[in-house]
Structure formats: C-alpha cells, structure tokens
C-alpha positions as CSV (number, residue, x, y, z in Angstrom):
1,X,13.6,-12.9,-1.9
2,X,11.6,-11.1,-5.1
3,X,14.6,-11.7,-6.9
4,X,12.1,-14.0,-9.5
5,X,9.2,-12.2,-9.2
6,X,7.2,-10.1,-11.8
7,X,6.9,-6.9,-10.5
8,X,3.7,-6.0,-12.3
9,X,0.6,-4.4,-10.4
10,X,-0.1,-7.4,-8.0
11,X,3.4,-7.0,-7.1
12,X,3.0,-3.2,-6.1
13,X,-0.3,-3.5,-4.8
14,X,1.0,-6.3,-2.3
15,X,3.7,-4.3,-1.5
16,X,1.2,-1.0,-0.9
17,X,-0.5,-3.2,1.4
18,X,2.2,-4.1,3.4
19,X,3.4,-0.2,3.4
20,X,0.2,0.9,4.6
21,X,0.0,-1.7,7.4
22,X,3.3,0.0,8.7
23,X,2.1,3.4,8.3
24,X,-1.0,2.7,10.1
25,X,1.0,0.8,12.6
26,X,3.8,3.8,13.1
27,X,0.6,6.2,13.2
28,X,-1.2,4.4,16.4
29,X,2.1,4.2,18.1
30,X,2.9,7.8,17.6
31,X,6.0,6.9,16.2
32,X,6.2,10.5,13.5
33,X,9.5,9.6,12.2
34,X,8.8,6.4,11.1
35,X,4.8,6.8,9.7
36,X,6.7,10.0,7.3
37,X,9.0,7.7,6.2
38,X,5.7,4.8,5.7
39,X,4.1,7.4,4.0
40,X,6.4,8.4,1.9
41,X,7.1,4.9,0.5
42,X,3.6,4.5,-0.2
43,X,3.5,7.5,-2.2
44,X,7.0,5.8,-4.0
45,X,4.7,2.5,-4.6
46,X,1.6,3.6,-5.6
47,X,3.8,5.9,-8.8
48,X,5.5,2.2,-9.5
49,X,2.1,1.0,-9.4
50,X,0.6,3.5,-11.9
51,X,3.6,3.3,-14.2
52,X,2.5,-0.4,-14.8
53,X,-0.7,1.0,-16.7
54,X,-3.4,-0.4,-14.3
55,X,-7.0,0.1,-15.5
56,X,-9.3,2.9,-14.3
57,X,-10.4,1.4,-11.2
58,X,-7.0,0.1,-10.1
59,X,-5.7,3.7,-10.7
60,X,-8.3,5.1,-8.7
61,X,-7.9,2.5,-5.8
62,X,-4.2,3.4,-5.9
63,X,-4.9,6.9,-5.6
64,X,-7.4,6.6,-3.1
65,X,-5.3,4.3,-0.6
66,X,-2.7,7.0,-1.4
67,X,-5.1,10.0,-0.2
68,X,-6.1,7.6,2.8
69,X,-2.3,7.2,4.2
70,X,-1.5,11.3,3.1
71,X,-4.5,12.5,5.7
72,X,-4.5,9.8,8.0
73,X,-2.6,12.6,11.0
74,X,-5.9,14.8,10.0
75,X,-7.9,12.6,12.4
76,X,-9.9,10.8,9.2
77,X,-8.4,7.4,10.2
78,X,-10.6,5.4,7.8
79,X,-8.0,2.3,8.3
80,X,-7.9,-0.9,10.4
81,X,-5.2,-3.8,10.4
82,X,-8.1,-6.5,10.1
83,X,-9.5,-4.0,7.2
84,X,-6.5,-4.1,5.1
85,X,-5.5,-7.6,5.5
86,X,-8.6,-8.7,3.9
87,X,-8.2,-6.0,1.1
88,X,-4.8,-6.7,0.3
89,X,-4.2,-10.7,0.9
90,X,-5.4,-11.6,-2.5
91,X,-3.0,-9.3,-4.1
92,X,-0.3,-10.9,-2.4
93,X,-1.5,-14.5,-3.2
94,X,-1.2,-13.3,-7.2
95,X,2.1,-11.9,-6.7
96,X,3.6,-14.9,-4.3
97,X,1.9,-17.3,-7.6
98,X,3.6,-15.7,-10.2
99,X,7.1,-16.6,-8.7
C-alpha cells in the first residue's frame, strides 16, 4: 500500500517508470486498447509530476519520457525493458525509503 508514502517527485517518477514499462509492454504485444490506456496515464503522471515543482532537468526528463511513450506507434521505439529498469530503479528506491 502507498497509503504512508510522500507522494513528492520520486514518488511520480517511480510510478512513470512503472507506466511506461506497461506501455511499452502493451505496445510489443499489440495489445491498442491497453498501451492507449498506458499512455494516457503516463500523460496523468508526468502533470502530477510537474505540479510537484521539479527542477529544470527533472521537468525536461518528464517531458521527454512523455514525448517518448506519445510517438512510440510512429515506429521511433527508443525504449527497452532492460533500459528503463536501470533508469527508473533508483527512483523507486527514494520513494520505497521515504515510507
């Protein structure tokens, strides 16, 4: 449960990690439906994420994982599993610590 968790940008930015994860995953399995509904949430996230204030580079990050996940059905598929559990586990760890 997050019921005692801060949900501050380490909290949105492991929860955009996971997101993108299923996007990606709904997206290589053809499922439409499902990576719509992915991408949507991500869009949800990453406007919870901004509304915390992040600094310049965190908004840009945001924005650009955004962008990444909005054209991935254009065939620029810039994404891997492996890829984004390395980017994203750190931001996890911070969120899981601040429980």
């Amino acid at each position: 449960s997050t019921t005692g968790m801060k949900k501050d940008g380490n909290y949105y930015m492991a929860n955009l990690g996971a997101e993108i994860k299923r996007a990606l995953r709904f997206f290589e399995k053809g499922m439409h439906d499902e990576y719509r509904g992915a991408r949507d949430r991500v869009e949800h996230i990453v406007q919870q994420f901004l509304a915390t204030g992040p600094s310049e580079g965190g908004k840009e990050e945001a924005l650009l994982l955004r962008d990444l996940v909005r054209h991935m059905h254009e065939g620029r598929q810039a994404l891997s599993q492996p890829m984004l559990d390395r980017y994203f586990a750190p931001f996890a760890v911070r969120a899981l610590a601040s429980l």
